[in-house]
ROTIKE-256918 format. One line per 2 residues: number of its first residue (from 1); their letters; for each residue x, y, z of C-alpha. Coordinates in nm, 2 decimals, m for minus. Example, Ala and Ser with C-alpha at 12.3 -4.5 7.8 and 13.67 -1.06 7.14 Angstrom:
<nodes>
1 = as = 1.23:m0.45:0.78; 1.37:m0.11:0.71 .
</nodes>
This chain:
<nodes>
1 = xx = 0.00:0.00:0.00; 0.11:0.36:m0.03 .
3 = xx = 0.20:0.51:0.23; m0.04:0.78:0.28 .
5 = xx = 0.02:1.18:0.46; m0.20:1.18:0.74 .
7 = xx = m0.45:1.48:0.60; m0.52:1.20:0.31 .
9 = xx = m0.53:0.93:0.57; m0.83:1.15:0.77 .
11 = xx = m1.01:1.21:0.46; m1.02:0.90:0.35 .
13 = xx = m1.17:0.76:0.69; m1.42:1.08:0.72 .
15 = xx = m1.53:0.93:0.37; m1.60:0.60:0.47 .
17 = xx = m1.76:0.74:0.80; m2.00:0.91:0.60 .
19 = xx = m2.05:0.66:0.35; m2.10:0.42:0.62 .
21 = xx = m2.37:0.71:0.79; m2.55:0.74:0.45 .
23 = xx = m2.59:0.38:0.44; m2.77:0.31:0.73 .
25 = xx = m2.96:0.59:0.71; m3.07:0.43:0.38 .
27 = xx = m3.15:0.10:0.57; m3.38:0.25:0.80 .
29 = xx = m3.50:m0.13:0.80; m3.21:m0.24:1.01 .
31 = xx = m3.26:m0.24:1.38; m3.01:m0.11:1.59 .
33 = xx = m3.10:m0.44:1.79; m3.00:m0.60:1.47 .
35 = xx = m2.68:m0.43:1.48; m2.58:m0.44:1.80 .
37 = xx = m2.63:m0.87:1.78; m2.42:m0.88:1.52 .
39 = xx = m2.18:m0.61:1.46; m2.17:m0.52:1.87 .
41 = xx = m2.24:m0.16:1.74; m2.51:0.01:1.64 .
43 = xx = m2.58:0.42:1.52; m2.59:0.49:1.83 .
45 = xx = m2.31:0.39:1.94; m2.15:0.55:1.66 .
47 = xx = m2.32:0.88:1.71; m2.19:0.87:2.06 .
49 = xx = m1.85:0.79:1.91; m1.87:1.12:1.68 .
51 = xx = m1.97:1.31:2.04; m1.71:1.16:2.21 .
53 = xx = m1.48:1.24:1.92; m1.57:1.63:1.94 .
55 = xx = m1.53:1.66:2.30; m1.14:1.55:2.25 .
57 = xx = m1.08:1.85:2.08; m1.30:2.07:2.27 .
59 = xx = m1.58:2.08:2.12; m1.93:2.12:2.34 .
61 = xx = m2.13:1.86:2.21; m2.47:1.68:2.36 .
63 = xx = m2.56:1.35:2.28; m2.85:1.46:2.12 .
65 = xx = m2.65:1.65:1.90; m2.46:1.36:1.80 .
67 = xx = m2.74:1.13:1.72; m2.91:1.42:1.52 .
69 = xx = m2.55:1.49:1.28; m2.53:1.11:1.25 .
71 = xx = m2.92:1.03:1.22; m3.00:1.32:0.98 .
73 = xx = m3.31:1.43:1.21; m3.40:1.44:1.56 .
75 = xx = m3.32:1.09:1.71; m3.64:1.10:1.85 .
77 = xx = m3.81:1.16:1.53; m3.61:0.85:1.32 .
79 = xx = m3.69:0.65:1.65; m4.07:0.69:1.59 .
81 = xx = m4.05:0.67:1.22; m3.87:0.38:1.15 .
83 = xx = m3.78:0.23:1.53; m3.93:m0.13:1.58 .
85 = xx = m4.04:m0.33:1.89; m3.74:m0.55:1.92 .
87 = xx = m3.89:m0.93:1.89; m3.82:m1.18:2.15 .
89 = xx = m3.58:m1.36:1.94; m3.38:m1.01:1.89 .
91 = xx = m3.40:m0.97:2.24; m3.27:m1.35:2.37 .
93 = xx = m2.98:m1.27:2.13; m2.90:m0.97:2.26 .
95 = xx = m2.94:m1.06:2.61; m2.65:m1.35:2.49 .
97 = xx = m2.44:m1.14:2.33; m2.40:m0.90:2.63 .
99 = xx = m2.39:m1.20:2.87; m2.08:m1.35:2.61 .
101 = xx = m1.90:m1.04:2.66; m1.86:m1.05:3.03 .
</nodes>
């Protein structure tokens, strides 16, 4: 691989960030449950990376704030729009997968 300058190196991973954001926002069809079973992440966890991410370089930032620049809207609005009742297959597997990770 080349090696890259680290301004490239940055843009290239704020790329795939947001290609990664646009993409689930896309698959409003995939439960953060569904995520999280999986992948052990889900948006919001990565929203609350973003936040954390701002607050490194001094940047005031609520979690609400996060969600909404990585949701597009108001969480509480994509929550009601698109949010499911998690099923009680989605919930035994998550209720594994955090019980694996002890």
């Amino acid at each position: 691989m080349t090696d890259l300058d680290k301004a490239t190196q940055t843009e290239l991973e704020a790329a795939a960030f947001r290609a990664l954001r646009d993409h689930l926002a896309e698959r409003t069809d995939v439960q953060n449950i569904d995520m999280m079973n999986l992948a052990g992440f889900c948006r919001n966890c990565l929203s609350r990376w973003y936040g954390e991410a701002a607050a490194e370089r001094g940047i005031d930032m609520s979690k609400d704030q996060a969600r909404e620049v990585f949701y597009g809207m108001p969480y509480s609005d994509w929550r009601d729009e698109f949010q499911t009742e998690a099923n009680d297959q989605q919930k035994a597997a998550f209720t594994k997968a955090a019980a694996a990770e002890k």
